[in-house]
N, C-alpha and C positions, 0 to 999 in steps of 0.2 A: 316263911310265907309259902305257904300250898300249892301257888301256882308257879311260882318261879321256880319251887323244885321241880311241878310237874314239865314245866319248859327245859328244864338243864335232864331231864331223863329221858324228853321226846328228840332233844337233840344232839345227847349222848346216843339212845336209840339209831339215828341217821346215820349217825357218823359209823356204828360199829356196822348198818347195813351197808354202806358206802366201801367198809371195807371186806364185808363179803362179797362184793359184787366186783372188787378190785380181786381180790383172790379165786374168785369164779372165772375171771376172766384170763387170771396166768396159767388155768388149768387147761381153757381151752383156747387158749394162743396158740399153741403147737399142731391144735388140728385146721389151720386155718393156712392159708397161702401165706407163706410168710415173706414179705417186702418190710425191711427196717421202718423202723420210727410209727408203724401203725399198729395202732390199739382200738378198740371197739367202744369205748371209753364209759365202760358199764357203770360206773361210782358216778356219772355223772347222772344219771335218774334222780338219783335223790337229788342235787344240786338242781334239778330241773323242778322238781316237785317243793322243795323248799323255797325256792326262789317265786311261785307262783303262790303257795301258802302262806307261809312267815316273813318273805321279805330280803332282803338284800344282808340283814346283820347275819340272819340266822345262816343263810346261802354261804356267805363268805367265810364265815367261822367252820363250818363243816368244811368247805371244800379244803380251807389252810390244814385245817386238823389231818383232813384224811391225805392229802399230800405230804404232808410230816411224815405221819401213822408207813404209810404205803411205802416210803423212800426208807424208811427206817426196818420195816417189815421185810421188806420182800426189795428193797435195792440198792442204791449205791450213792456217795456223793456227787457225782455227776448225775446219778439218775433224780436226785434232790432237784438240782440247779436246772436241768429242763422242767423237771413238773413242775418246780414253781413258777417258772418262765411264761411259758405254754397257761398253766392254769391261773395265772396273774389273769394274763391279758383276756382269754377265757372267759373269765367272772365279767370282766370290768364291760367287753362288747356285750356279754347278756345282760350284765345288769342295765348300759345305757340303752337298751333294746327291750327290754321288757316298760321300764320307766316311759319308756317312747310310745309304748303301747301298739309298735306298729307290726307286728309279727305276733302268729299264736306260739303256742311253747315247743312248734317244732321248728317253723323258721330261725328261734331264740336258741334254738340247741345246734340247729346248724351253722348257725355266723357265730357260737361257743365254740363250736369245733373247729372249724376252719382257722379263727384265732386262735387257738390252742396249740396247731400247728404252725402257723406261721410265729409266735412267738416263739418257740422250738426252733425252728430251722435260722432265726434274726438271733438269738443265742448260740447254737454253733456255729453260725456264721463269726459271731464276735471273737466265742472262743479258739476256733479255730484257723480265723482268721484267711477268712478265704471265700468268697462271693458266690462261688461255683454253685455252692449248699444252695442254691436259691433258687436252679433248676427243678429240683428234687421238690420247690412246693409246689408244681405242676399235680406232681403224683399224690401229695400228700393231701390237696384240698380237692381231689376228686372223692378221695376215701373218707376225710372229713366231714364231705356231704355225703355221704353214705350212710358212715355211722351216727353223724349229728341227726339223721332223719330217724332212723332204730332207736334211740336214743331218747330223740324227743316224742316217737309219739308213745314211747313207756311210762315219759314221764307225763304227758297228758291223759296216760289211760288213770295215772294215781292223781295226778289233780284232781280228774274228773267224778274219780269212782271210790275214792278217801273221802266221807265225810267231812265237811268244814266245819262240824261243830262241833268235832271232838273237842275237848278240853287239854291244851295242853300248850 
């Protein structure tokens, strides 16, 4: 069927840009002020622009691939068990938030992000067994909305300026 291979090419496609933009971003981590646990969280473009085109299947399945892909790539079994942590709960606030309809796709990248982080730091928390971590999302949901806002209006510029009738 024609189309469905052209669906599994446009979101194989996502995914391998999900993880250039995940690899763009370890390149320039190092020029940036560095405070632990913060990322720019570039691979989420695409998850913002899919999730606004294709829908919740298409969103969740790239985002799980490129969390695999990335931990596998470029980091470590712990770094596994936050990204999925972090990017679980991620998906699950944008997706109930887009379905809501009440935020445009940057509000939706920003309460993405700030979840993101806070399932991260409720994961060290557990694993390390210590509350204190919880101070730390003071610092981490200011940057969250920083980034969730870079973030989201990237991915509104490809909502906006991607054709919706490609075929794929």
């Amino acid at each position: 069927m024609k189309n469905r291979s052209q669906t599994v090419a446009f979101l194989g496609l996502c995914t391998a840009l999900a993880l250039i933009l995940a690899y763009v971003e370890l390149l320039i981590q190092p020029l940036i002020p560095s405070i632990p646990g913060i990322k720019m969280g570039l691979p989420n473009i695409i998850i913002i622009f899919l999730l606004y085109r294709r829908g919740a299947a298409s969103a969740a399945g790239v985002s799980l691939l490129r969390v695999l892909l990335v931990s596998m790539l470029f980091g470590n079994a712990m770094a596994l068990i936050y990204s999925l942590a972090g990017g679980a709960l991620s998906l699950l606030v944008m997706l109930l938030l887009r379905r809501l309809n009440w935020l445009s796709p940057v509000g939706v990248s920003v309460a993405g992000g700030v979840a993101h982080n806070v399932g991260q730091i409720l994961t060290a928390m557990l694993l390390l067994e210590t509350a204190e971590l919880g101070y730390y999302l003071v610092v981490l949901t200011v940057t969250g909305i920083i980034a969730g806002v870079l973030v989201g209006l990237c991915g509104s510029l490809l909502v906006k300026h991607v054709p919706s009738k490609l075929r794929f």
